[in-house]
C-alpha positions in Angstrom: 40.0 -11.4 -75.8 43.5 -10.1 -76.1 46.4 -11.8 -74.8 44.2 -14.6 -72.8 45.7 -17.8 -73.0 44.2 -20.6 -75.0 47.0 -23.7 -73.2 45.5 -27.0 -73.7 44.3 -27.6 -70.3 42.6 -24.2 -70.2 40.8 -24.7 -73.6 39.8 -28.4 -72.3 39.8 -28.5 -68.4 37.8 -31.9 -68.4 40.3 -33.5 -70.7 43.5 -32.7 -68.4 44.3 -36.2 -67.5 43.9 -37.5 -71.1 46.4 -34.6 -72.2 49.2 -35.8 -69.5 48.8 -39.1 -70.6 49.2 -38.4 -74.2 52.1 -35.3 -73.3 53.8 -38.8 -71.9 53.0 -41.3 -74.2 52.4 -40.2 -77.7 54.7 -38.4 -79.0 53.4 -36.8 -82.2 51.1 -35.4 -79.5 53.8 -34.1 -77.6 55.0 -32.3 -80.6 52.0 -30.6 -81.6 51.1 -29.8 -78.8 54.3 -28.4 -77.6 54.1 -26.1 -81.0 50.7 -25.3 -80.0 51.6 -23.8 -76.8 54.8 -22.1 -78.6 52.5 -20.0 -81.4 50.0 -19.3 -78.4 52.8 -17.8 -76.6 54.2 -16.0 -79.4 50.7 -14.5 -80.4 49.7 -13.4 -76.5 53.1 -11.9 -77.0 52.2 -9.6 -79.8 48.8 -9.1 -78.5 50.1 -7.6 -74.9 53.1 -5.9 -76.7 50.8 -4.6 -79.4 54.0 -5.3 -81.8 54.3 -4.6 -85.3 52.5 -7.1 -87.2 50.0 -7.4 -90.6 46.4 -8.7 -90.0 47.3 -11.0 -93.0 50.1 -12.5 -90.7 48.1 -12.3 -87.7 45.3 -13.8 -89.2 47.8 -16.9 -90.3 49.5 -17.7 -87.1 45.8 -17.6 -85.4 44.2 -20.2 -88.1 47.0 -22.1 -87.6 46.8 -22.3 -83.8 43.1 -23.3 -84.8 44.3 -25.9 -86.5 46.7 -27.3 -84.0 43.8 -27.4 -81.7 41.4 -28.9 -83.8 43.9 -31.8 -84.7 45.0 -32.6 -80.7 41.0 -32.0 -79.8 40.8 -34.9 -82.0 44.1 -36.9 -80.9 42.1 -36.6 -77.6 39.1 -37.7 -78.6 40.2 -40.6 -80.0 42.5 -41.5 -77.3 39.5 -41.4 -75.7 37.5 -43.7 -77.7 35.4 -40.7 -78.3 33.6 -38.7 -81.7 35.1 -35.7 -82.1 
């Protein structure tokens, strides 16, 4: 759906305390995930505003939002002591 947010602890609502911890403790979490939440906002922001972009591009920043999530999905399982 356009412009519906994906943050972390919307996407994973059992795995809020897990993403604190690691928002405090690891920091290459922190990072990511803190980029994560940056290209979410920046896409919801073209979504709403319907700007001026290629499906080519948009189709780029979304795989790469994927990607962020896939990688702190698995930060947090593993934290976790968890499979993916």
């Amino acid at each position: 759906m356009l412009g519906e947010s994906h943050a972390l602890n919307i996407e994973f609502p059992d795995k809020s305390e897990t993403i604190n911890t690691l928002n405090q403790d690891n920091s290459r979490f922190k990072d990511l995930a803190s980029e994560y939440h940056q290209l979410d906002d920046e896409i919801r922001g073209l979504e709403l505003q319907e700007s001026p972009i290629s499906d080519v591009e948009a189709k780029k920043l979304k795989s790469h939002r994927a990607y962020l999530k896939d990688t702190l999905y698995e930060m947090i399982c593993l934290s976790e002591n968890k499979p993916a």
